[in-house]
N, C-alpha and C positions, 0 to 999 in steps of 0.2 A: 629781087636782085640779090645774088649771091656776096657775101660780105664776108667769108672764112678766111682767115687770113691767121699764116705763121712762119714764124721766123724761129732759129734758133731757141731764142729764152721767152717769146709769147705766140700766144696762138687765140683764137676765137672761133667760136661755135657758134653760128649764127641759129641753126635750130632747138638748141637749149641754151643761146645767150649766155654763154659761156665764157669768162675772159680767164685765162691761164698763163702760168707762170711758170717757169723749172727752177723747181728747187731741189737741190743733193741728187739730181740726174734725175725727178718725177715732175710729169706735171700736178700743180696744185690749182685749184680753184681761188679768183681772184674775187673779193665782195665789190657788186655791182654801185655805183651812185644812188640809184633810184629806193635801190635797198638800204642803204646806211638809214638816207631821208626818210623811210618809210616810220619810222620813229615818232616822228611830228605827227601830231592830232589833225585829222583836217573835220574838222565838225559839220564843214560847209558842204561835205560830201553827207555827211551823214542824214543832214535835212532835205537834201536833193535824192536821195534813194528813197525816204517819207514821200517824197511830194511825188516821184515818180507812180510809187504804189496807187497812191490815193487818186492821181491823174487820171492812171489804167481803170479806178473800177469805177470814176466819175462819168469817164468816157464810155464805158460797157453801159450804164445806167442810161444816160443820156440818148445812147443809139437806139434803145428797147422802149418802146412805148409805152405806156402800162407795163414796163415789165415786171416780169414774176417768172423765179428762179427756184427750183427743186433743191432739196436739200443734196440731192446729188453733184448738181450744178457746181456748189458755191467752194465745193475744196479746193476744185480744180482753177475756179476763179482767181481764190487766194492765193494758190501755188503760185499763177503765172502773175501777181500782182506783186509776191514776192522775191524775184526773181525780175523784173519786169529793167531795173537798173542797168541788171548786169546786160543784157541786151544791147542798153543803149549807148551805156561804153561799151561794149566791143563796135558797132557802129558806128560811134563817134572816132574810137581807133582804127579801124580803115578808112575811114576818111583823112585821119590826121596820116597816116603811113601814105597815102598816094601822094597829099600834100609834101610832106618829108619828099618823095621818090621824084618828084617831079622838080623844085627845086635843088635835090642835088646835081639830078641831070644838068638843069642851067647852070649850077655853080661851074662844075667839073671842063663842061664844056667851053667857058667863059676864061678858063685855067689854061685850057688846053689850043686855042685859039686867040684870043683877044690879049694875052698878057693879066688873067684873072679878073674882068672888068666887063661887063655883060651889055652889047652892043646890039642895035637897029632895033628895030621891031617884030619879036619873035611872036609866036602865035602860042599863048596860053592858057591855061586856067583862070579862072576870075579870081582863085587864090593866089595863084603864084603871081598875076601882073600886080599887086599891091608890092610884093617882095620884088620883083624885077624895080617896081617906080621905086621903092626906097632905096635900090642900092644904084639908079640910076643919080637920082635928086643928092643921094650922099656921095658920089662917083669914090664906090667903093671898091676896092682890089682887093679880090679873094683869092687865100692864099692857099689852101685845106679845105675839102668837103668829106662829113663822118668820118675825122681823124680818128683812129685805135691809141687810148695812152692807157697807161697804168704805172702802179709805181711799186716799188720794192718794198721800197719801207713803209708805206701803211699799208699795203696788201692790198690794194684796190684797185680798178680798171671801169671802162668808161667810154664810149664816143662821143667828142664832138660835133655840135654841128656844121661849127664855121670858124675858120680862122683867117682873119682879114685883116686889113688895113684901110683906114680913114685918116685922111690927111700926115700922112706917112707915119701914124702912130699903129701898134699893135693893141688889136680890140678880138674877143672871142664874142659869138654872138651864138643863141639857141634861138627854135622857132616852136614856138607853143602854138597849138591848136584849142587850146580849153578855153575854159568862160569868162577867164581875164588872166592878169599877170599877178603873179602871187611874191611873195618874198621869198621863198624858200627855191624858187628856180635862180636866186642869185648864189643863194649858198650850195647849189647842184655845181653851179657854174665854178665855185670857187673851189670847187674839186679836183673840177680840169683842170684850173690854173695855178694847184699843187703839184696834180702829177706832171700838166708840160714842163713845171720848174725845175723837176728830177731830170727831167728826159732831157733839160737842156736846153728849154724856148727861154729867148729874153722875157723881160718882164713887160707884163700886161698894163695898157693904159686902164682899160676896164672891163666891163661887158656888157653884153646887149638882148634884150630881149625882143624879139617880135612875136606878136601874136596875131595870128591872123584864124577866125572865128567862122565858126560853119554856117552864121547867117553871111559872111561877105564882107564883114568890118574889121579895120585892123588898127593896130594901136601898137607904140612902142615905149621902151624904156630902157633907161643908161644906170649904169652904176659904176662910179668908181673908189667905193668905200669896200676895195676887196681884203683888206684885212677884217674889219667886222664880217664880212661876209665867210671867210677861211674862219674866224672862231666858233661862228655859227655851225659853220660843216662837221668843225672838225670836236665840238661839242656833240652831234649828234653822232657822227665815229663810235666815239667813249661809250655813250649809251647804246649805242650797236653793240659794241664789242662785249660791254660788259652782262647785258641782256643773255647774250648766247653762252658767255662764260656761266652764268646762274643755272641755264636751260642743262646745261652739261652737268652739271651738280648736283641737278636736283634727281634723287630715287625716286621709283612710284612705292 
């Protein structure tokens, strides 16, 4: 699904993820969300790429009976044991993008028809009917699907996933695909609801997370502590910016 989108003073590159800005008559490169957050340690990734490896050569073992393996064998082993991660997210990421692709459709359509509120019984994925039942059970009105925001003054840009409403308050919601819900998708989120602040949206009751997991289980969570959540973001900002300020400085 083609997403390129520009206006005047913004624009997006869908195939180099690109969010842009005009500044003194050029376009500039805006720093992404995911990039700021990229700061944060995630350790839990880092034992899941071990376990991945060790998985792979548990399982090559297991399948060979008596096996026995030439010293030729065993590089090419390691190689693909090392690497063996990276595989499975990219896998797990087209799974999560069709997921994404397929509830936007319902959002959009739901906007465009029903007054943003997703009616009868449509025919879908065993993903997306978890997302259909909760925003039927929360008779949710969706207001925005993969909204474009950015903001001038912290130089940043971003899509939303969802901007809704529940019980006539304003709520932004994302939908994660990973192995559960983490704290740091609240402070992603608290970035949107910096730059909708510039752009001019009221202000947020809170936000939302749904998770819906590639075995079929789904799980959600609210937050509406968006100030701690904005010092969080806007903490790892600082350490963004000043990171790449050092990376500049430094001679070889």
């Amino acid at each position: 699904m083609n997403r390129d989108i520009e206006t005047k003073e913004y624009r997006f590159n869908e195939e180099k993820h690109l969010h842009q800005i005009v500044v003194d008559g050029e376009w500039k490169n805006l720093t992404g969300i995911t990039t700021i957050l990229s700061v944060l340690a995630k350790p839990a990734l880092i034992q899941w790429s071990a376990n991945c490896a060790v998985d792979f050569i548990e399982t090559i073992i297991k399948s060979t009976p008596n096996w026995r393996w030439s010293e030729q064998d065993w590089p090419n082993i390691f190689t693909e044991a090392r690497t063996i991660h990276r595989k499975k997210k990219e896998k797990a990421g087209d799974i999560g993008t069709q997921i994404h692709v397929e509830i936007e459709t319902l959002i959009k359509e739901a906007i465009l028809s029903s007054d943003g509120r997703i009616e009868g019984n449509k025919e879908v994925s065993e993903f997306a009917q978890h997302f259909v039942n909760w925003a039927k059970e929360n008779k949710v009105k969706f207001l925005e699907s993969e909204k474009h925001l950015y903001s001038k003054k912290l130089f940043i840009g971003g899509i939303m996933d969802i901007v809704c409403e529940l019980d006539g308050k304003l709520w932004i919601a994302d939908i994660k695909t990973s192995s559960g819900i983490y704290f740091e998708a609240f402070w992603q989120m608290a970035g949107y609801e910096l730059m909708m602040e510039e752009m001019g949206y009221p202000s947020l009751s809170g936000s939302i997370v749904l998770n819906i997991k590639k075995d079929g289980s789904f799980s959600e969570k609210r937050s509406v502590s968006n100030e701690d959540s904005r010092k969080g973001f806007l903490a790892c900002l600082d350490i963004y910016r000043l990171s790449e300020k050092i990376k500049n400085t430094i001679t070889n």
